[in-house]
N, C-alpha and C positions, 0 to 999 in steps of 0.2 A: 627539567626539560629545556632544552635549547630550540632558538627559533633565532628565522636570519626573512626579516621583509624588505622590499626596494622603498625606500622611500621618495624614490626617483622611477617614475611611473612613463613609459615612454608611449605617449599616447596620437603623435601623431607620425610623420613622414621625419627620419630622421637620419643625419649624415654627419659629419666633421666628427669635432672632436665635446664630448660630451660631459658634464659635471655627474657623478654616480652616488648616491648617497646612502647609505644599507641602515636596517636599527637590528641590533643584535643581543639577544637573550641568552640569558645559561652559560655555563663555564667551556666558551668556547675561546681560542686562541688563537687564531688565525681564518682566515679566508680566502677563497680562489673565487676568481672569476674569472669565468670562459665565455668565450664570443667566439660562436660558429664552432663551438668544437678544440677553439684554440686559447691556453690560460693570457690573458689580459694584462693580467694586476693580480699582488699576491700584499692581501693585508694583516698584519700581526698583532695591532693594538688599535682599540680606539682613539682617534673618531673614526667609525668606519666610513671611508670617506677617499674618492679615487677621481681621475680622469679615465672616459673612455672616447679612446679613438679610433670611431665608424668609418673613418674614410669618404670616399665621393662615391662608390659603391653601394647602390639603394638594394641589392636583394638578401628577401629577408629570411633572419638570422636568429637562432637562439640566443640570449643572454641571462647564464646561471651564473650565481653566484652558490657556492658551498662552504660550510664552516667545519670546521674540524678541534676536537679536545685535544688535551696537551699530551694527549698519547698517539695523536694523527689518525686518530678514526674519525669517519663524518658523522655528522649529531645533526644535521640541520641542510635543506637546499631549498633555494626557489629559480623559478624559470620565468621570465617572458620572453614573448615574442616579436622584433619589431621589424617594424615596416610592413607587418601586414595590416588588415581591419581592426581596428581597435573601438571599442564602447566607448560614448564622451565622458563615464566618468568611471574609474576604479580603484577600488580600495582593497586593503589587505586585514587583516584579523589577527591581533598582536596578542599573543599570554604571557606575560611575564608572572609566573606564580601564580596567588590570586587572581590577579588583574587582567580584565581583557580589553582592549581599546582595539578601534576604529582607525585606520591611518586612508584618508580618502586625497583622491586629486578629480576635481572636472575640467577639462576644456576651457569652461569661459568663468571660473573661479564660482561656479554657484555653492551656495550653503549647502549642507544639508539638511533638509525640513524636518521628516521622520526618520529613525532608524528604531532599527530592531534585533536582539540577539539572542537564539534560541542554546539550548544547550542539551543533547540528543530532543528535541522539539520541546522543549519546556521554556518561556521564557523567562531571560535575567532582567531583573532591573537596570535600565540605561541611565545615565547623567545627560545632563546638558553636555558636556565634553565629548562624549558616545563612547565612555565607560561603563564597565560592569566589572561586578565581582566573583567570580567562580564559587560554587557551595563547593563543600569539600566531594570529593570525588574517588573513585579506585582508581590508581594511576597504573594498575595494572593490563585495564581491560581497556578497550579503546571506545573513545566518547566522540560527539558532531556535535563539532560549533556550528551554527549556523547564523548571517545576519542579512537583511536588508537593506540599503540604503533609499529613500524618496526624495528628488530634489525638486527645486520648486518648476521646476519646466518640465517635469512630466517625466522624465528618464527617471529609471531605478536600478540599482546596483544588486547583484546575489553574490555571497561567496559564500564555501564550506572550506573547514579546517575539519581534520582528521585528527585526534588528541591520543596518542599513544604512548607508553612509555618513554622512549627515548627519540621519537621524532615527528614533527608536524610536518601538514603536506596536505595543499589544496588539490580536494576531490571534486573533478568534471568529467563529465562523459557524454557528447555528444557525434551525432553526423554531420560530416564537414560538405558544400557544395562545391564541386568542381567543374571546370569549366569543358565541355567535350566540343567534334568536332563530327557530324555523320559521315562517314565518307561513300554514304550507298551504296555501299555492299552488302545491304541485309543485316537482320540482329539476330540472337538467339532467344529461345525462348525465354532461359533466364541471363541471368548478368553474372554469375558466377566462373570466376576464373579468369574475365574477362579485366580488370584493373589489378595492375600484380603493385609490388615495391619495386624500389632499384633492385635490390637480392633476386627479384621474380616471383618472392611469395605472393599469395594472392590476397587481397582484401575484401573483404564484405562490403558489399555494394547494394545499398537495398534500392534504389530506384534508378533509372535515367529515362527524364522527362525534358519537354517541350513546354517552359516556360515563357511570362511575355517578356519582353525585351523592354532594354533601357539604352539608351543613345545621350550621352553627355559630352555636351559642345563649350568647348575653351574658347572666350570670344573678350576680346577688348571692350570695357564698358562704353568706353569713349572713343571710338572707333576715329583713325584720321580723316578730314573731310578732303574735299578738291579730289576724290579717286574714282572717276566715274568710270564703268564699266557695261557695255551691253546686260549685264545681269539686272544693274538699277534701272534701266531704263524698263527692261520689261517687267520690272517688279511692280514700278510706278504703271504700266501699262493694266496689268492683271489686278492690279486694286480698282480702276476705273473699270474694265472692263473683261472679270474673271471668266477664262477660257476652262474651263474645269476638264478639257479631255486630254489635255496635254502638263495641267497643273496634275493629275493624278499622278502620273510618271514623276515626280519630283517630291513624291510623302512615301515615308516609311508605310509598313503596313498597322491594320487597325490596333494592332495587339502589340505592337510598339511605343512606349514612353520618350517625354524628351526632356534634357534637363539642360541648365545653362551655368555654368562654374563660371564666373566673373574674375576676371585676372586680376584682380586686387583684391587685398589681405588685411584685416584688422590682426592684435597682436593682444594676446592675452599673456602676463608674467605674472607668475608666482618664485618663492623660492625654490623650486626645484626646476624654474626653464621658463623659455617662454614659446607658444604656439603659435602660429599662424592660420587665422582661419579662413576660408576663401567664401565671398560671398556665391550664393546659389540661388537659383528660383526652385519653385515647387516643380515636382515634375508634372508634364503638361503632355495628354494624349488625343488622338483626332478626333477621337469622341465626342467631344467636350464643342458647346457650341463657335468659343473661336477656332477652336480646329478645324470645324468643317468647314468656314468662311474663308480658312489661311490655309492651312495644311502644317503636318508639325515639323517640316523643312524649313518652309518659312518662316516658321515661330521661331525655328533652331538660329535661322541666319538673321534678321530683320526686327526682335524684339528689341525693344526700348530698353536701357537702364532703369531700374527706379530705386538703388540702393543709396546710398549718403556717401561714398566716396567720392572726393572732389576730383576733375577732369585730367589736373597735372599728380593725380597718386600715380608712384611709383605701382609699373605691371610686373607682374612674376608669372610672365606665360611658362613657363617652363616646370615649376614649380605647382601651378595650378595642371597643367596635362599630369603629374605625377599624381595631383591627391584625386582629378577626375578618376585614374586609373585604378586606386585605392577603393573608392565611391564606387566601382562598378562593380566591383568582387565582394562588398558588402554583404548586399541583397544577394539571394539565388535566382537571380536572371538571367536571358542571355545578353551580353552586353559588348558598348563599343564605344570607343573617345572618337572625336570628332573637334581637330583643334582646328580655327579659321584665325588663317595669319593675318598679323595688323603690321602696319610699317612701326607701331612704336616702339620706343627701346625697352629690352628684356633686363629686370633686372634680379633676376634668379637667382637663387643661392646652389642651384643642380644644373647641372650642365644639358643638353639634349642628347646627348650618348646614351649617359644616365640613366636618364629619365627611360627614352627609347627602352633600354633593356629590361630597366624595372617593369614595364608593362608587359614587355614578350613573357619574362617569369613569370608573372600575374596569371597571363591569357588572357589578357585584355588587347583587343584589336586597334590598331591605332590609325588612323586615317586625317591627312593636312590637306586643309583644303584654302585656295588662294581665288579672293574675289575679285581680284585687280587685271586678273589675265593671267600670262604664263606663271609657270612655279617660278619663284625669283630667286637669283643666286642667291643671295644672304641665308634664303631659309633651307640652303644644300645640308643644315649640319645635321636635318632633320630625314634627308634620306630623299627621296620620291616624293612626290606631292599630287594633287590632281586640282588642274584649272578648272573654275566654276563660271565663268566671267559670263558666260551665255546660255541659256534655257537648256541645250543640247548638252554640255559639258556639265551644270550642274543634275541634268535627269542621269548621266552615266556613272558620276561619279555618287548618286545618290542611288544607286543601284548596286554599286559594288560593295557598299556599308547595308544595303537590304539581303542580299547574298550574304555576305557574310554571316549576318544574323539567322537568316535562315536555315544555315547549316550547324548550327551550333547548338546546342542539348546543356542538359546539368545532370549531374549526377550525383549521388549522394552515398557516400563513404566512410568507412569505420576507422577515423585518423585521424590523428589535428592538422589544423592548417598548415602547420611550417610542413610536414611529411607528406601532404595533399600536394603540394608543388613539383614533385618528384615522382608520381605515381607515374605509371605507364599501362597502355592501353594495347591489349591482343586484338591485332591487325583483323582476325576470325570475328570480331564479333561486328566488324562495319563502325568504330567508332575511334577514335586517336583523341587525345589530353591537348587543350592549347596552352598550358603552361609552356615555356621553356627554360628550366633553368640552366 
Protein backbone atom coordinates (compact mmCIF):
# COMPACT_ATOMS: atom_id res chain seq x y z
CA UNK A 1 0.00 0.00 0.00
CA UNK A 2 1.12 3.41 -0.72
CA UNK A 3 0.42 6.53 1.39
CA UNK A 4 1.58 10.32 0.74
CA UNK A 5 0.95 12.80 4.28
CA UNK A 6 1.85 16.58 4.65
CA UNK A 7 4.11 16.87 7.12
CA UNK A 8 3.80 20.57 6.52
CA UNK A 9 0.33 21.21 8.18
CA UNK A 10 -0.87 24.72 7.25
CA UNK A 11 -2.67 25.73 10.08
CA UNK A 12 -3.05 29.29 10.20
CA UNK A 13 -3.34 32.57 7.60
CA UNK A 14 -0.82 31.94 4.97
CA UNK A 15 0.83 33.88 1.95
CA UNK A 16 4.40 34.25 0.32
CA UNK A 17 6.37 31.70 -0.47
CA UNK A 18 6.13 28.45 1.67
CA UNK A 19 8.61 25.41 2.88
CA UNK A 20 6.34 21.97 1.79
CA UNK A 21 7.50 18.81 3.35
CA UNK A 22 5.48 15.26 2.30
CA UNK A 23 6.31 11.53 4.06
CA UNK A 24 5.78 9.03 1.47
CA UNK A 25 5.15 5.18 1.56
CA UNK A 26 5.00 2.21 -1.09
CA UNK A 27 6.64 1.98 -4.34
CA UNK A 28 5.75 5.26 -5.46
CA UNK A 29 7.88 7.50 -8.05
CA UNK A 30 6.95 10.65 -8.45
CA UNK A 31 4.52 13.30 -7.19
CA UNK A 32 2.30 16.32 -8.25
CA UNK A 33 1.22 18.95 -6.41
CA UNK A 34 -1.58 21.22 -7.25
CA UNK A 35 -2.66 24.56 -5.81
CA UNK A 36 -5.97 25.78 -6.81
CA UNK A 37 -6.33 23.30 -9.38
CA UNK A 38 -2.88 24.34 -10.92
CA UNK A 39 0.30 21.57 -10.75
CA UNK A 40 3.01 23.63 -8.55
CA UNK A 41 5.97 21.18 -8.23
CA UNK A 42 6.47 17.97 -9.82
CA UNK A 43 8.80 15.51 -7.34
CA UNK A 44 10.74 12.33 -8.60
CA UNK A 45 12.75 11.14 -5.72
CA UNK A 46 13.20 11.68 -2.15
CA UNK A 47 13.42 13.76 -0.02
CA UNK A 48 10.02 14.67 -0.77
CA UNK A 49 10.57 17.92 -0.09
CA UNK A 50 9.52 21.41 -2.20
CA UNK A 51 8.94 25.41 -2.17
CA UNK A 52 5.37 26.54 -2.41
CA UNK A 53 4.62 29.93 -3.78
CA UNK A 54 1.14 31.42 -2.32
CA UNK A 55 1.63 34.71 -3.37
CA UNK A 56 -0.03 37.93 -1.55
CA UNK A 57 -3.32 36.45 -2.56
CA UNK A 58 -5.15 35.25 0.79
CA UNK A 59 -8.27 33.40 -0.88
CA UNK A 60 -8.61 29.99 -0.08
CA UNK A 61 -7.44 27.36 -1.96
CA UNK A 62 -7.03 23.53 -2.26
CA UNK A 63 -3.48 22.12 -1.76
CA UNK A 64 -3.06 18.15 -3.03
CA UNK A 65 -0.48 16.53 -3.44
CA UNK A 66 -0.69 13.10 -5.55
CA UNK A 67 1.61 10.18 -5.98
CA UNK A 68 1.92 8.00 -8.68
CA UNK A 69 3.78 4.17 -9.48
CA UNK A 70 6.36 3.71 -12.02
CA UNK A 71 3.58 2.87 -14.52
CA UNK A 72 1.91 6.60 -13.99
CA UNK A 73 -1.11 5.40 -12.14
CA UNK A 74 -2.03 7.27 -8.89
CA UNK A 75 -1.70 4.96 -5.75
CA UNK A 76 -1.96 7.61 -3.04
CA UNK A 77 -3.56 11.56 -2.67
CA UNK A 78 -4.12 13.95 0.09
CA UNK A 79 -5.83 17.33 0.24
CA UNK A 80 -5.86 20.42 2.58
CA UNK A 81 -7.40 23.36 2.77
CA UNK A 82 -5.70 26.85 3.44
CA UNK A 83 -6.68 30.00 4.45
CA UNK A 84 -9.75 28.87 5.78
CA UNK A 85 -10.63 27.80 9.68
CA UNK A 86 -8.37 25.44 10.71
CA UNK A 87 -8.35 23.33 14.35
CA UNK A 88 -5.22 24.34 16.70
CA UNK A 89 -3.86 21.07 16.32
CA UNK A 90 -3.72 18.21 13.44
CA UNK A 91 -2.37 15.32 12.58
CA UNK A 92 -2.30 12.59 10.08
CA UNK A 93 -2.30 8.53 10.42
CA UNK A 94 0.90 7.09 8.77
CA UNK A 95 0.95 2.99 7.72
CA UNK A 96 3.86 2.04 6.48
CA UNK A 97 3.31 -1.99 6.42
CA UNK A 98 3.01 -2.99 9.92
CA UNK A 99 3.62 0.22 11.38
CA UNK A 100 1.26 2.98 12.15
CA UNK A 101 2.37 6.27 13.50
CA UNK A 102 0.92 9.61 14.59
CA UNK A 103 2.40 12.69 12.62
CA UNK A 104 0.86 15.72 14.77
CA UNK A 105 1.40 19.74 14.55
CA UNK A 106 -0.34 22.31 17.34
CA UNK A 107 -0.35 25.91 17.19
CA UNK A 108 1.59 26.61 20.29
CA UNK A 109 4.05 23.32 20.17
CA UNK A 110 1.85 21.51 22.83
CA UNK A 111 2.72 17.59 23.63
CA UNK A 112 0.48 15.26 23.20
CA UNK A 113 -0.85 13.85 26.63
CA UNK A 114 -3.19 10.84 25.48
CA UNK A 115 -3.57 9.27 22.17
CA UNK A 116 -5.45 6.61 20.99
CA UNK A 117 -5.76 4.09 17.73
CA UNK A 118 -8.58 1.99 17.11
CA UNK A 119 -8.56 -0.39 14.15
CA UNK A 120 -12.27 -0.97 12.64
CA UNK A 121 -12.88 0.02 16.65
CA UNK A 122 -10.71 -2.39 18.37
CA UNK A 123 -7.81 -0.74 19.98
CA UNK A 124 -3.89 -1.02 19.19
CA UNK A 125 -1.46 -0.81 21.57
CA UNK A 126 0.30 2.71 21.52
CA UNK A 127 4.09 3.61 22.33
CA UNK A 128 5.35 6.65 23.94
CA UNK A 129 6.26 7.76 20.32
CA UNK A 130 2.35 7.30 19.23
CA UNK A 131 3.13 3.98 17.35
CA UNK A 132 1.30 0.91 16.92
CA UNK A 133 1.57 -2.26 15.10
CA UNK A 134 -1.14 -3.48 12.58
CA UNK A 135 -2.26 -7.40 13.49
CA UNK A 136 -2.24 -9.11 10.39
CA UNK A 137 -5.32 -8.14 8.37
CA UNK A 138 -7.23 -9.01 4.80
CA UNK A 139 -5.82 -6.56 2.59
CA UNK A 140 -8.33 -7.33 0.42
CA UNK A 141 -11.41 -5.91 2.17
CA UNK A 142 -11.37 -2.43 3.50
CA UNK A 143 -10.43 -1.70 7.29
CA UNK A 144 -10.93 2.01 9.75
CA UNK A 145 -8.20 3.28 11.38
CA UNK A 146 -9.17 5.35 13.71
CA UNK A 147 -7.24 7.65 16.39
CA UNK A 148 -7.45 10.41 18.95
CA UNK A 149 -5.31 12.88 20.04
CA UNK A 150 -5.69 14.74 23.86
CA UNK A 151 -3.48 17.75 24.46
CA UNK A 152 -2.97 19.14 27.63
CA UNK A 153 -5.13 22.49 27.02
CA UNK A 154 -8.06 20.75 26.52
CA UNK A 155 -8.23 20.52 22.52
CA UNK A 156 -8.63 17.00 20.95
CA UNK A 157 -7.70 15.81 17.67
CA UNK A 158 -10.18 12.93 15.44
CA UNK A 159 -8.97 11.44 12.24
CA UNK A 160 -10.10 8.36 10.20
CA UNK A 161 -8.08 6.55 7.44
CA UNK A 162 -9.79 4.23 5.04
CA UNK A 163 -7.31 0.93 4.54
CA UNK A 164 -7.99 -0.60 1.18
CA UNK A 165 -6.19 -2.45 -1.16
CA UNK A 166 -4.33 -0.10 -3.02
CA UNK A 167 -5.31 3.36 -1.66
CA UNK A 168 -5.66 5.27 1.74
CA UNK A 169 -7.89 8.41 2.09
CA UNK A 170 -9.16 10.28 5.09
CA UNK A 171 -13.02 9.83 5.59
CA UNK A 172 -15.20 13.01 6.86
CA UNK A 173 -18.55 14.00 6.27
CA UNK A 174 -20.08 16.85 7.81
CA UNK A 175 -22.47 20.17 7.43
CA UNK A 176 -20.64 23.06 6.50
CA UNK A 177 -22.07 26.83 8.12
CA UNK A 178 -22.47 29.49 5.59
CA UNK A 179 -22.91 32.79 5.72
CA UNK A 180 -26.54 34.35 4.24
CA UNK A 181 -28.13 37.55 3.76
CA UNK A 182 -32.34 37.94 4.28
CA UNK A 183 -33.29 40.18 1.65
CA UNK A 184 -37.15 40.18 2.77
CA UNK A 185 -38.59 38.87 0.34
CA UNK A 186 -40.28 36.02 2.21
CA UNK A 187 -38.90 32.20 2.46
CA UNK A 188 -40.30 28.99 1.32
CA UNK A 189 -41.50 26.57 3.29
CA UNK A 190 -38.53 24.39 2.78
CA UNK A 191 -34.92 25.22 1.59
CA UNK A 192 -34.70 22.86 -1.12
CA UNK A 193 -33.48 24.19 -4.50
CA UNK A 194 -32.86 27.14 -2.83
CA UNK A 195 -28.62 27.02 -2.54
CA UNK A 196 -27.42 25.64 -6.04
CA UNK A 197 -23.21 25.15 -6.99
CA UNK A 198 -21.39 27.29 -9.64
CA UNK A 199 -22.90 24.27 -12.25
CA UNK A 200 -26.64 25.44 -10.61
CA UNK A 201 -27.03 21.91 -9.22
CA UNK A 202 -28.66 22.08 -6.18
CA UNK A 203 -27.32 21.25 -2.48
CA UNK A 204 -28.88 19.82 0.50
CA UNK A 205 -29.44 22.38 2.86
CA UNK A 206 -30.75 21.18 6.05
CA UNK A 207 -31.40 24.42 7.97
CA UNK A 208 -31.22 28.26 7.86
CA UNK A 209 -31.41 29.93 11.00
CA UNK A 210 -30.98 32.99 13.11
CA UNK A 211 -28.06 32.61 15.33
CA UNK A 212 -26.42 35.00 17.95
CA UNK A 213 -23.84 37.32 16.66
CA UNK A 214 -20.24 37.77 17.22
CA UNK A 215 -18.55 41.46 16.60
CA UNK A 216 -14.55 41.24 16.80
CA UNK A 217 -12.81 44.51 17.11
CA UNK A 218 -9.13 45.11 15.85
CA UNK A 219 -7.90 47.67 18.33
CA UNK A 220 -4.09 48.89 19.21
CA UNK A 221 -3.11 47.54 22.75
CA UNK A 222 -1.39 50.79 23.35
CA UNK A 223 -3.36 53.16 21.77
CA UNK A 224 -1.47 56.75 20.81
CA UNK A 225 -2.05 59.28 23.70
CA UNK A 226 -2.42 63.32 23.23
CA UNK A 227 -5.70 62.47 20.57
CA UNK A 228 -8.49 63.88 22.22
CA UNK A 229 -11.76 63.83 20.68
CA UNK A 230 -15.45 64.90 21.56
CA UNK A 231 -16.07 60.99 21.93
CA UNK A 232 -13.54 60.96 25.19
CA UNK A 233 -14.81 63.65 26.60
CA UNK A 234 -18.26 62.14 26.74
CA UNK A 235 -17.03 58.83 27.59
CA UNK A 236 -15.37 60.41 30.61
CA UNK A 237 -18.82 62.27 30.89
CA UNK A 238 -21.13 58.82 30.86
CA UNK A 239 -18.87 57.12 33.55
CA UNK A 240 -19.62 60.02 36.12
CA UNK A 241 -22.78 60.46 34.99
CA UNK A 242 -24.43 57.45 32.80
CA UNK A 243 -27.23 58.78 30.64
CA UNK A 244 -28.73 55.22 29.76
CA UNK A 245 -31.28 56.50 27.14
CA UNK A 246 -29.01 57.68 24.75
CA UNK A 247 -26.06 55.14 25.87
CA UNK A 248 -28.71 52.45 24.50
CA UNK A 249 -28.51 53.68 20.89
CA UNK A 250 -24.54 52.96 20.93
CA UNK A 251 -24.81 48.72 22.15
CA UNK A 252 -25.24 46.03 19.96
CA UNK A 253 -28.17 44.06 20.62
CA UNK A 254 -28.74 41.40 23.67
CA UNK A 255 -27.88 38.54 21.58
CA UNK A 256 -24.72 39.93 20.31
CA UNK A 257 -21.10 38.90 21.54
CA UNK A 258 -17.83 41.04 21.52
CA UNK A 259 -14.44 40.11 21.14
CA UNK A 260 -11.21 42.12 21.06
CA UNK A 261 -8.09 40.68 18.59
CA UNK A 262 -5.03 42.88 20.02
CA UNK A 263 -2.70 43.87 17.14
CA UNK A 264 0.18 42.26 18.51
CA UNK A 265 1.54 38.69 17.97
CA UNK A 266 3.58 36.21 19.88
CA UNK A 267 5.32 33.67 17.42
CA UNK A 268 5.41 29.97 17.71
CA UNK A 269 8.36 27.76 15.48
CA UNK A 270 8.67 24.55 14.96
CA UNK A 271 10.30 22.74 12.02
CA UNK A 272 7.84 22.80 9.63
CA UNK A 273 7.13 27.04 10.15
CA UNK A 274 6.47 29.44 12.28
CA UNK A 275 2.85 30.93 13.42
CA UNK A 276 1.70 33.92 14.51
CA UNK A 277 -0.80 34.08 17.17
CA UNK A 278 -2.72 37.33 17.98
CA UNK A 279 -3.52 37.95 21.43
CA UNK A 280 -7.73 37.98 22.18
CA UNK A 281 -9.97 38.63 25.11
CA UNK A 282 -12.81 36.27 26.05
CA UNK A 283 -15.80 37.12 24.22
CA UNK A 284 -17.86 39.54 26.29
CA UNK A 285 -21.92 40.08 26.06
CA UNK A 286 -24.25 42.80 27.66
CA UNK A 287 -25.63 40.33 29.88
CA UNK A 288 -22.97 40.04 31.96
CA UNK A 289 -22.93 42.52 34.73
CA UNK A 290 -20.14 44.91 33.37
CA UNK A 291 -22.16 44.96 30.39
CA UNK A 292 -25.05 46.34 31.70
CA UNK A 293 -22.89 49.14 33.61
CA UNK A 294 -20.77 49.92 30.09
CA UNK A 295 -22.50 48.41 27.19
CA UNK A 296 -20.58 45.99 24.77
CA UNK A 297 -19.67 49.11 22.40
CA UNK A 298 -17.89 50.54 24.99
CA UNK A 299 -16.12 47.42 26.18
CA UNK A 300 -15.47 47.04 22.32
CA UNK A 301 -13.78 50.70 22.18
CA UNK A 302 -12.38 51.62 25.79
CA UNK A 303 -11.22 48.14 27.34
CA UNK A 304 -7.91 48.22 28.94
CA UNK A 305 -4.87 45.90 27.88
CA UNK A 306 -3.98 43.37 30.30
CA UNK A 307 -1.86 41.04 28.10
CA UNK A 308 2.23 41.05 28.42
CA UNK A 309 2.99 42.66 25.27
CA UNK A 310 5.29 45.45 25.85
CA UNK A 311 4.16 49.17 24.56
CA UNK A 312 6.83 49.53 21.69
CA UNK A 313 5.84 45.58 20.19
CA UNK A 314 5.65 45.83 16.78
CA UNK A 315 1.49 46.17 15.45
CA UNK A 316 0.22 43.96 12.65
CA UNK A 317 -3.24 45.56 12.27
CA UNK A 318 -3.60 44.28 8.97
CA UNK A 319 -2.69 40.89 9.53
CA UNK A 320 -4.91 40.77 12.86
CA UNK A 321 -8.24 42.35 10.58
CA UNK A 322 -7.22 39.00 8.41
CA UNK A 323 -7.21 36.34 11.34
CA UNK A 324 -10.31 38.54 13.10
CA UNK A 325 -11.90 37.64 9.74
CA UNK A 326 -10.84 33.88 9.92
CA UNK A 327 -12.20 33.86 13.91
CA UNK A 328 -15.53 34.97 12.63
CA UNK A 329 -16.41 32.08 10.08
CA UNK A 330 -15.20 29.70 12.81
CA UNK A 331 -18.20 29.46 15.01
CA UNK A 332 -21.68 29.34 13.17
CA UNK A 333 -22.61 32.95 13.95
CA UNK A 334 -23.64 35.79 12.46
CA UNK A 335 -20.67 37.95 12.32
CA UNK A 336 -18.70 41.11 11.72
CA UNK A 337 -14.97 42.86 12.15
CA UNK A 338 -14.83 45.92 13.58
CA UNK A 339 -11.16 47.41 12.90
CA UNK A 340 -10.57 51.06 15.10
CA UNK A 341 -7.66 52.84 13.61
CA UNK A 342 -4.58 53.81 15.69
CA UNK A 343 -2.03 56.32 14.29
CA UNK A 344 0.65 53.60 14.95
CA UNK A 345 2.74 52.08 12.34
CA UNK A 346 1.59 48.84 10.57
CA UNK A 347 3.78 46.38 10.28
CA UNK A 348 1.94 43.48 8.41
CA UNK A 349 3.14 41.04 6.31
CA UNK A 350 -0.53 41.33 4.14
CA UNK A 351 -1.26 44.35 2.57
CA UNK A 352 -5.15 46.00 3.17
CA UNK A 353 -6.33 45.06 -0.57
CA UNK A 354 -5.59 41.65 0.62
CA UNK A 355 -6.86 41.39 3.54
CA UNK A 356 -10.12 43.56 2.38
CA UNK A 357 -10.81 40.79 -0.29
CA UNK A 358 -9.98 37.79 1.82
CA UNK A 359 -13.01 38.90 4.11
CA UNK A 360 -15.52 39.71 1.21
CA UNK A 361 -14.67 35.73 0.09
CA UNK A 362 -15.12 34.86 3.65
CA UNK A 363 -18.62 36.92 4.20
CA UNK A 364 -17.36 38.48 6.69
CA UNK A 365 -18.45 42.18 7.09
CA UNK A 366 -15.90 44.47 7.49
CA UNK A 367 -16.30 47.94 9.01
CA UNK A 368 -13.16 50.92 10.05
CA UNK A 369 -14.05 53.01 12.45
CA UNK A 370 -11.74 56.29 13.36
CA UNK A 371 -11.82 57.88 17.02
CA UNK A 372 -9.81 60.93 16.21
CA UNK A 373 -12.48 62.71 13.85
CA UNK A 374 -12.77 62.45 10.14
CA UNK A 375 -11.68 59.11 8.22
CA UNK A 376 -7.80 60.10 7.78
CA UNK A 377 -6.13 60.07 4.49
CA UNK A 378 -3.39 57.52 5.38
CA UNK A 379 -6.13 55.01 6.22
CA UNK A 380 -7.77 55.66 2.12
CA UNK A 381 -6.02 52.08 1.35
CA UNK A 382 -8.72 50.67 3.36
CA UNK A 383 -11.61 52.04 1.43
CA UNK A 384 -14.49 54.26 3.33
CA UNK A 385 -14.49 54.42 6.91
CA UNK A 386 -17.00 55.89 9.39
CA UNK A 387 -16.04 58.84 12.13
CA UNK A 388 -16.91 57.90 15.61
CA UNK A 389 -15.38 61.12 17.30
CA UNK A 390 -18.91 62.11 18.76
CA UNK A 391 -21.94 60.26 20.60
CA UNK A 392 -23.97 60.99 17.20
CA UNK A 393 -21.53 59.56 14.78
CA UNK A 394 -20.53 56.66 16.87
CA UNK A 395 -24.63 55.68 17.61
CA UNK A 396 -24.79 55.74 13.40
CA UNK A 397 -22.12 54.01 12.75
CA UNK A 398 -22.94 51.44 15.56
CA UNK A 399 -26.05 50.90 13.78
CA UNK A 400 -25.01 50.16 10.59
CA UNK A 401 -22.64 47.12 12.08
CA UNK A 402 -26.22 46.29 14.10
CA UNK A 403 -28.18 46.26 10.62
CA UNK A 404 -25.77 44.43 9.19
CA UNK A 405 -26.10 41.77 11.69
CA UNK A 406 -29.56 41.67 11.71
CA UNK A 407 -29.95 40.74 8.19
CA UNK A 408 -27.82 38.02 8.21
CA UNK A 409 -28.80 34.04 8.72
CA UNK A 410 -26.56 30.67 8.68
CA UNK A 411 -27.26 28.17 6.83
CA UNK A 412 -26.12 24.78 6.87
CA UNK A 413 -25.01 22.64 3.75
CA UNK A 414 -23.99 19.41 2.41
CA UNK A 415 -20.24 20.59 1.17
CA UNK A 416 -16.87 21.44 2.42
CA UNK A 417 -15.83 24.66 3.16
CA UNK A 418 -13.39 25.39 0.14
CA UNK A 419 -17.01 24.63 -2.21
CA UNK A 420 -19.33 26.54 0.50
CA UNK A 421 -17.55 29.68 -0.68
CA UNK A 422 -18.87 29.50 -4.18
CA UNK A 423 -22.49 28.39 -3.61
CA UNK A 424 -25.16 30.68 -4.76
CA UNK A 425 -28.44 31.56 -3.64
CA UNK A 426 -32.11 31.58 -5.66
CA UNK A 427 -33.20 35.18 -5.49
CA UNK A 428 -37.07 33.06 -4.97
CA UNK A 429 -36.27 32.05 -1.78
CA UNK A 430 -35.73 35.95 -0.01
CA UNK A 431 -31.97 34.93 0.89
CA UNK A 432 -28.36 35.70 -1.22
CA UNK A 433 -24.62 34.14 0.16
CA UNK A 434 -22.32 36.91 1.61
CA UNK A 435 -19.34 35.11 0.34
CA UNK A 436 -17.67 36.72 -2.51
CA UNK A 437 -15.31 34.93 -4.42
Amino acid sequence: MSQIVFLTLFLGIVSGTQPLVLEVTGPVKSVRVLFGGREVALMKAPPWETTLDIGADLTPRELTAIAFDKDGDEVARVSQIINLPRPTAEFDIVVEDADVSLRWRHLMNEQPEHATITLDDKPLVIDEQLHAKLPKINREKTHILASEIRFPDGFVARRETVLEAALSASAASQLTPIGLRDTGKGHPRNWDGCITRADGKPVRTAAVEKPSALVIAVRDPYPPTGLPSPLEKWLTDQRKRPNWSIRNTTEFDRTTSVRIVWAVSQQFSDVEGTADLFEATSDFDASSDFGRSNGNVLFMLFTDYTGKAKDDAPRQFTDAVAVAGIRGVTAAQRRAVVYVLSGTEDTSKNSPAAVRRYLETLGVPLFIWSRVGPFPSAASIWGSGDDISTYAKLSAATARVRNALEEQRIGWVDVDPLEALHLKANPRCGIETLARP
